[in-house]
VMD Tcl script that builds the backbone (N, CA, C; Angstrom):
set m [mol new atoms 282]
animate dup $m
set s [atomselect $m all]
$s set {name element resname resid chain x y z} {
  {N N UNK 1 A 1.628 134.383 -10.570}
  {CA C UNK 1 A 0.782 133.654 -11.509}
  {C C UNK 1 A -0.615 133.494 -10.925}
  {N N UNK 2 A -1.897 134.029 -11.755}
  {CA C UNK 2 A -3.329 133.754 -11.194}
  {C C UNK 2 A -3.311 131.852 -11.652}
  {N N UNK 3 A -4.820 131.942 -11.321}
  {CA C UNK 3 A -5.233 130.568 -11.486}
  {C C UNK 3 A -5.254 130.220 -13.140}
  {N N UNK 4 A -5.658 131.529 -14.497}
  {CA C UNK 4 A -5.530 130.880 -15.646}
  {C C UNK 4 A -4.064 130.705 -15.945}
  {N N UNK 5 A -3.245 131.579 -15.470}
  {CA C UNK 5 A -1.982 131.856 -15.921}
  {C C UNK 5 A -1.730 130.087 -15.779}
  {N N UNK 6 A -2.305 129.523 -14.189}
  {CA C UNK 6 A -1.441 127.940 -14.031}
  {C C UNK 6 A -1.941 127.020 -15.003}
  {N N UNK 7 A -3.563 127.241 -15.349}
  {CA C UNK 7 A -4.120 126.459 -16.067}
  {C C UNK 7 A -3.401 126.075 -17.444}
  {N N UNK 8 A -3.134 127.195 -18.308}
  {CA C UNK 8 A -2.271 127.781 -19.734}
  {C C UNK 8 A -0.975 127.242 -19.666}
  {N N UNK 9 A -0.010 127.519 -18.313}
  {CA C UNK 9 A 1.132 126.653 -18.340}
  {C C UNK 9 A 1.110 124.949 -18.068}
  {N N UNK 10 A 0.382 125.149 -17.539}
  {CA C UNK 10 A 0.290 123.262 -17.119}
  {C C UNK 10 A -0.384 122.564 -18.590}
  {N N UNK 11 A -0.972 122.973 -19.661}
  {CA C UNK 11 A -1.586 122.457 -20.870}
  {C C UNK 11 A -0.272 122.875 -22.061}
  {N N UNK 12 A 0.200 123.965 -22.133}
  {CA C UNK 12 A 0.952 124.301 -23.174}
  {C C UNK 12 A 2.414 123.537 -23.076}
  {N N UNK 13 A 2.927 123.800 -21.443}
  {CA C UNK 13 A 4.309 122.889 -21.227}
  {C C UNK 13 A 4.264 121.371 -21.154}
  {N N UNK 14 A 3.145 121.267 -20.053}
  {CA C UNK 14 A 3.172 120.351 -19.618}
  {C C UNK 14 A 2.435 119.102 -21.120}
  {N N UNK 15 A 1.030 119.105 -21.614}
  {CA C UNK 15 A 0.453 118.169 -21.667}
  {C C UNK 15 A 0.709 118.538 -23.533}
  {N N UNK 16 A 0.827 119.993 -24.053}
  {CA C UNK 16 A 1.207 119.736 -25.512}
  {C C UNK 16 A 2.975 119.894 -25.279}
  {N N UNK 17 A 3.718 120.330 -24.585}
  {CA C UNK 17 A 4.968 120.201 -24.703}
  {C C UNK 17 A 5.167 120.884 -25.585}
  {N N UNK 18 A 4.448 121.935 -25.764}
  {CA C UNK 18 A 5.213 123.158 -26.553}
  {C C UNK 18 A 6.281 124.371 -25.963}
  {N N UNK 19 A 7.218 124.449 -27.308}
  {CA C UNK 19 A 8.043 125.533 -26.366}
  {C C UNK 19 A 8.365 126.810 -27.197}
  {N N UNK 20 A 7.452 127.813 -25.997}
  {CA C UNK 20 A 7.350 129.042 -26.501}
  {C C UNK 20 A 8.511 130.195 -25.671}
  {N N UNK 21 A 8.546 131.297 -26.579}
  {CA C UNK 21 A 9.608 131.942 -25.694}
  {C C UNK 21 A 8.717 133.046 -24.918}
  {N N UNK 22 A 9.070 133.623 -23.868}
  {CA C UNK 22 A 8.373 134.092 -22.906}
  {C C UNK 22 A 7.587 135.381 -23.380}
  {N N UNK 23 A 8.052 136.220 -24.582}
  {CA C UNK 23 A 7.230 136.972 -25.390}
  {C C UNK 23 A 5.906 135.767 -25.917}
  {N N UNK 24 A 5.603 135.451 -27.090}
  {CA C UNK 24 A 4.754 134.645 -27.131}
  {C C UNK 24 A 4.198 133.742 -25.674}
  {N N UNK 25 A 4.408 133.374 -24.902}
  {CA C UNK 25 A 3.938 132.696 -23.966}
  {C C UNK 25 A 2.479 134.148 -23.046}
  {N N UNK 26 A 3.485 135.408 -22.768}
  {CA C UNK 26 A 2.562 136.440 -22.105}
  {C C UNK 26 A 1.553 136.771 -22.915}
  {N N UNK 27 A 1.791 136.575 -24.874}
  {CA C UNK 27 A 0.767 137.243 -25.486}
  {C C UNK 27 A -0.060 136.036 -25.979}
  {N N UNK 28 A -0.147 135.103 -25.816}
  {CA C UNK 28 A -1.264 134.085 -25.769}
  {C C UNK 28 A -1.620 134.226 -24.889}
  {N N UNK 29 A -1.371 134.282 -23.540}
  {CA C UNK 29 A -2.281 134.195 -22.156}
  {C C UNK 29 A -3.319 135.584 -22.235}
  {N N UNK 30 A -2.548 136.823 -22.584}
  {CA C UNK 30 A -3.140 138.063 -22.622}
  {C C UNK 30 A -4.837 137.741 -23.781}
  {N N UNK 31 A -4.211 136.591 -24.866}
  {CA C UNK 31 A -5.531 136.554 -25.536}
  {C C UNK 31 A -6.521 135.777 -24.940}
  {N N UNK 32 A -6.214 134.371 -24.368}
  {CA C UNK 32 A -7.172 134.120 -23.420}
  {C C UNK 32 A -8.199 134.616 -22.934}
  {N N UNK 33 A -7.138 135.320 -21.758}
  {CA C UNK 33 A -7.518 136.475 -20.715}
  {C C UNK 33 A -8.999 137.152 -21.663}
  {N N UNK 34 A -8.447 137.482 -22.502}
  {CA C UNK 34 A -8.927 138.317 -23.733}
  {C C UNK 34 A -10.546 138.096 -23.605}
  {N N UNK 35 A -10.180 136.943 -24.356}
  {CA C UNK 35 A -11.464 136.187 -24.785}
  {C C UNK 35 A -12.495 135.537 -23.213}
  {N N UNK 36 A -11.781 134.929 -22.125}
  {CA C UNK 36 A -12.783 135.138 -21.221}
  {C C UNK 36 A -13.474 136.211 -20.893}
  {N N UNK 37 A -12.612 137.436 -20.648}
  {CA C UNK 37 A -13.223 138.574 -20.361}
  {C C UNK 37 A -14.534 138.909 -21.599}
  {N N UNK 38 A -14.130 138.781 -23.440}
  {CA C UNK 38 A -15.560 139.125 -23.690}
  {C C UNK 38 A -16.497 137.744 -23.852}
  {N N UNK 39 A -16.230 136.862 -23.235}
  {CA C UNK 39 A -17.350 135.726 -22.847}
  {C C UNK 39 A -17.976 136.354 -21.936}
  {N N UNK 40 A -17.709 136.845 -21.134}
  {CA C UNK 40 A -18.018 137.364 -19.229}
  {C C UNK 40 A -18.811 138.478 -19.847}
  {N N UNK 41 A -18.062 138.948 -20.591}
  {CA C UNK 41 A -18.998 140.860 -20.762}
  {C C UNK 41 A -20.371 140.298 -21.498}
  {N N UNK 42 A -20.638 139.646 -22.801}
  {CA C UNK 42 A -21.718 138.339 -23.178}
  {C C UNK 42 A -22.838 138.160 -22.082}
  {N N UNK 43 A -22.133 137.350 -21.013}
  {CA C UNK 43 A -23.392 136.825 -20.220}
  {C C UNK 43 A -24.148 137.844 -19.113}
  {N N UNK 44 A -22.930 139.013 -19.242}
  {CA C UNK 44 A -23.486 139.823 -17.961}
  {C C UNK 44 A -24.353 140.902 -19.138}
  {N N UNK 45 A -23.728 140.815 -20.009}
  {CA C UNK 45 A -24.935 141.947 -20.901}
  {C C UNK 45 A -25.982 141.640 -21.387}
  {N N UNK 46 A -26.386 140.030 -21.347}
  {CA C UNK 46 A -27.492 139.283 -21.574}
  {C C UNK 46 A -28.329 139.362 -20.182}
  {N N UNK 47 A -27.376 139.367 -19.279}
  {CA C UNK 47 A -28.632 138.891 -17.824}
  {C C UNK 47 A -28.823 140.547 -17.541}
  {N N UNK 48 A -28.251 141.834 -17.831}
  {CA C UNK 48 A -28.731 142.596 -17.679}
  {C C UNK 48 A -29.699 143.170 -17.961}
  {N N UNK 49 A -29.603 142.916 -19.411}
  {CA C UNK 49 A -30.863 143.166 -20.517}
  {C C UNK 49 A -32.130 142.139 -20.115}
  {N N UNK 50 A -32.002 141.052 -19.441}
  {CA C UNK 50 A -33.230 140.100 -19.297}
  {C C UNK 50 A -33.847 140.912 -17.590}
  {N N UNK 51 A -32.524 141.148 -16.616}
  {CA C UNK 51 A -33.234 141.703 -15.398}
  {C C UNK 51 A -33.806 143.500 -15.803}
  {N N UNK 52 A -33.659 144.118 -16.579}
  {CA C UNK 52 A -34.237 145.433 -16.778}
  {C C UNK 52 A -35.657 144.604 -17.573}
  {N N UNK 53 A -35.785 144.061 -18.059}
  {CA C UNK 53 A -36.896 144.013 -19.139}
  {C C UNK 53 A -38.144 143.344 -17.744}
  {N N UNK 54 A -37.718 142.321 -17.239}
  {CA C UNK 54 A -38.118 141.725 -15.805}
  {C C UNK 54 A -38.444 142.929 -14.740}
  {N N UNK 55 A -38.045 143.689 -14.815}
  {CA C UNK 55 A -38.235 144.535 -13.559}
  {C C UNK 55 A -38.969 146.275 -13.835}
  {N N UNK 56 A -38.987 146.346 -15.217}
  {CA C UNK 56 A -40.075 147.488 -15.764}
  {C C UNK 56 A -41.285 146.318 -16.028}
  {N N UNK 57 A -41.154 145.198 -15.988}
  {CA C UNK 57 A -42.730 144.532 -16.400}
  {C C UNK 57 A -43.043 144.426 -15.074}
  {N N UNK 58 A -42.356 143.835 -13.882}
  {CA C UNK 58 A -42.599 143.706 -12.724}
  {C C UNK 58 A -43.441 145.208 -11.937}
  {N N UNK 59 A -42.719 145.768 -12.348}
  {CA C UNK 59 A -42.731 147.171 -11.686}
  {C C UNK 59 A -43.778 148.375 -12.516}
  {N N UNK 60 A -44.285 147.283 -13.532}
  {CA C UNK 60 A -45.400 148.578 -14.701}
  {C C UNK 60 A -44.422 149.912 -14.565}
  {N N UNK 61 A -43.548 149.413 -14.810}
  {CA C UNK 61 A -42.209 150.863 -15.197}
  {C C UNK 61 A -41.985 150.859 -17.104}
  {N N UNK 62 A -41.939 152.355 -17.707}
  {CA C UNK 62 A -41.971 152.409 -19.477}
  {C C UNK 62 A -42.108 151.026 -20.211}
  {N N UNK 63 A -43.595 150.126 -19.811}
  {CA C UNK 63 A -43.522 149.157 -20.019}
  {C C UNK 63 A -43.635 149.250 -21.821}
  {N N UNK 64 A -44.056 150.061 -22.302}
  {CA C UNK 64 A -44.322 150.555 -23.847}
  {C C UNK 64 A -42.661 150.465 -24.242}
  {N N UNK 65 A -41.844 151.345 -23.430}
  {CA C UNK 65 A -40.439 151.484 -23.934}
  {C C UNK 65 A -39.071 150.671 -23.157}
  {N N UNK 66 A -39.669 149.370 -22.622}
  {CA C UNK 66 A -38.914 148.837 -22.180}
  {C C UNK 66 A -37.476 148.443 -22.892}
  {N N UNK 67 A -38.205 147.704 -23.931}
  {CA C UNK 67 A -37.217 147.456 -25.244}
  {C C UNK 67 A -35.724 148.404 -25.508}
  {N N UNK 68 A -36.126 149.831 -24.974}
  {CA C UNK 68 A -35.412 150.864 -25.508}
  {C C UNK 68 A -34.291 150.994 -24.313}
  {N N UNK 69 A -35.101 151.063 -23.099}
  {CA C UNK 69 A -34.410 151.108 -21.664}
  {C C UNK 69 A -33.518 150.017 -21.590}
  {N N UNK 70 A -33.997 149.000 -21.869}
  {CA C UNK 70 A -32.632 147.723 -21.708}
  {C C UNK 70 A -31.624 147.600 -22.013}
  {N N UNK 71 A -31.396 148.476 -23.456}
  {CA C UNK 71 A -30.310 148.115 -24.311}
  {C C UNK 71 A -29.223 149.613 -23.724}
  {N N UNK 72 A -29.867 150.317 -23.237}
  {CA C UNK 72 A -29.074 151.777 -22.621}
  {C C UNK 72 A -28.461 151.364 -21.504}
  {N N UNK 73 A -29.260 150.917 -20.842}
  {CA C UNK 73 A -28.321 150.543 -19.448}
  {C C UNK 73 A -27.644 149.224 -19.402}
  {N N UNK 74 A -28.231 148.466 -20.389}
  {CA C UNK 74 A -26.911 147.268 -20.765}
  {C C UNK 74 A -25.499 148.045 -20.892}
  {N N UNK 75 A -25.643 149.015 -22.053}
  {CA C UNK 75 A -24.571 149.661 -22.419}
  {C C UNK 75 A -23.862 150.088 -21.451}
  {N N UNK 76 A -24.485 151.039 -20.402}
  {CA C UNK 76 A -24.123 151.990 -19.417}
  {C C UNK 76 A -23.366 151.200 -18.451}
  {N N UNK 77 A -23.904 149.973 -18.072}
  {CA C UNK 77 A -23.159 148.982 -17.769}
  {C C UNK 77 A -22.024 148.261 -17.620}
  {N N UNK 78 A -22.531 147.640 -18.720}
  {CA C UNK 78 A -21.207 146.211 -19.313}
  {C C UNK 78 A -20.204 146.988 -20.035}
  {N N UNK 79 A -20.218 148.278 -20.897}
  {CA C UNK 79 A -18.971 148.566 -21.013}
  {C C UNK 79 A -17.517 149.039 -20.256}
  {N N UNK 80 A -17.896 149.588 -18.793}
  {CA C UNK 80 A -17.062 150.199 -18.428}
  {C C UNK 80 A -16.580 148.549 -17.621}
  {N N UNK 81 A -17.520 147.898 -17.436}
  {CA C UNK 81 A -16.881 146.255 -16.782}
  {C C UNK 81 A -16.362 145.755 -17.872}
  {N N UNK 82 A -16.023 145.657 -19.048}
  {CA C UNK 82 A -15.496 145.330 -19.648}
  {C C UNK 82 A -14.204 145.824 -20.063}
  {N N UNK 83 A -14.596 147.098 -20.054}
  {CA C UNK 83 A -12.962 148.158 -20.085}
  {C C UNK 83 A -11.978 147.845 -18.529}
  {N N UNK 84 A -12.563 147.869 -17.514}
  {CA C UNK 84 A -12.190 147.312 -16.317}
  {C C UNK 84 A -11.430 146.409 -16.162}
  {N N UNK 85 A -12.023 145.160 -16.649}
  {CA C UNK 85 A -11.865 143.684 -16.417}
  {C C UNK 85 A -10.801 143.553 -17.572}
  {N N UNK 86 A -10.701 144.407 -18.637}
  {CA C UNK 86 A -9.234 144.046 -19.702}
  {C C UNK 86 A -8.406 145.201 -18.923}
  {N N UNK 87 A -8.321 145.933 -18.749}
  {CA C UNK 87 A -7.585 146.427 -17.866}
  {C C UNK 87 A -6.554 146.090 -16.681}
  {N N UNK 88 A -7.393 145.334 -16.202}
  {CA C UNK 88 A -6.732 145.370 -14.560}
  {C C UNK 88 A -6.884 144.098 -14.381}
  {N N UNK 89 A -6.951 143.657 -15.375}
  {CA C UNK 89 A -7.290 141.951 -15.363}
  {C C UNK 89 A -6.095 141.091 -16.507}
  {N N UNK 90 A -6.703 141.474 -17.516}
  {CA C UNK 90 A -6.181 140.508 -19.015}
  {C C UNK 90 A -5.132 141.330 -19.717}
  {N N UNK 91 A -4.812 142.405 -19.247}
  {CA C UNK 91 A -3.691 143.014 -20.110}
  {C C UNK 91 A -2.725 144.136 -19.067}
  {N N UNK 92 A -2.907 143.042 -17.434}
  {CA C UNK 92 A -2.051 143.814 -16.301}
  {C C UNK 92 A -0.564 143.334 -17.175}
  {N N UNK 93 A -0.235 144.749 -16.638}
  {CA C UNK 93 A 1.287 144.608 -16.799}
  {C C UNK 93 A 1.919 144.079 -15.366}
  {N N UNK 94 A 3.067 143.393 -15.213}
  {CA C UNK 94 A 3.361 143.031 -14.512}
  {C C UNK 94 A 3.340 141.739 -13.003}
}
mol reanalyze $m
mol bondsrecalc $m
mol representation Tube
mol addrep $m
């Protein structure tokens, strides 16, 4: 069990006293999981897009096409951390 897995059991058993059977119990946590992971992919694709736009102005780098550059390497980015992080994170088997 990680640290949300304890968090999810200690609120669902413990403090609502619900009782789920262990199918439903893995696929609520998996949505969680879910949903932190695209909170996480959110803030890192926001601070990416703010440090590229910061660092072609810094750097008088395609300051005309900055706009264009940010949103590419956001992409180039945050998707494969996002494919990652549900992966090997929020939808480990086992």
């Amino acid at each position: 069990m990680d640290f949300i897995d304890k968090i999810l059991h200690f609120f669902i058993y413990k403090v609502f006293r619900l009782k789920l059977s262990e199918g439903k119990y893995v696929a609520l946590v998996e949505f969680v999981k879910f949903g932190i992971v695209g909170l996480s992919n959110t803030v890192i694709s926001y601070v990416i897009y703010l440090l590229v736009l910061f660092a072609c102005d810094k750097a008088n780098f395609m300051v005309k096409y900055d706009y264009l550059l940010a949103p590419i390497l956001n992409l180039l980015i945050s998707v494969p951390v996002n494919f990652l992080l549900n992966k090997f994170w929020a939808f480990k088997k086992g």
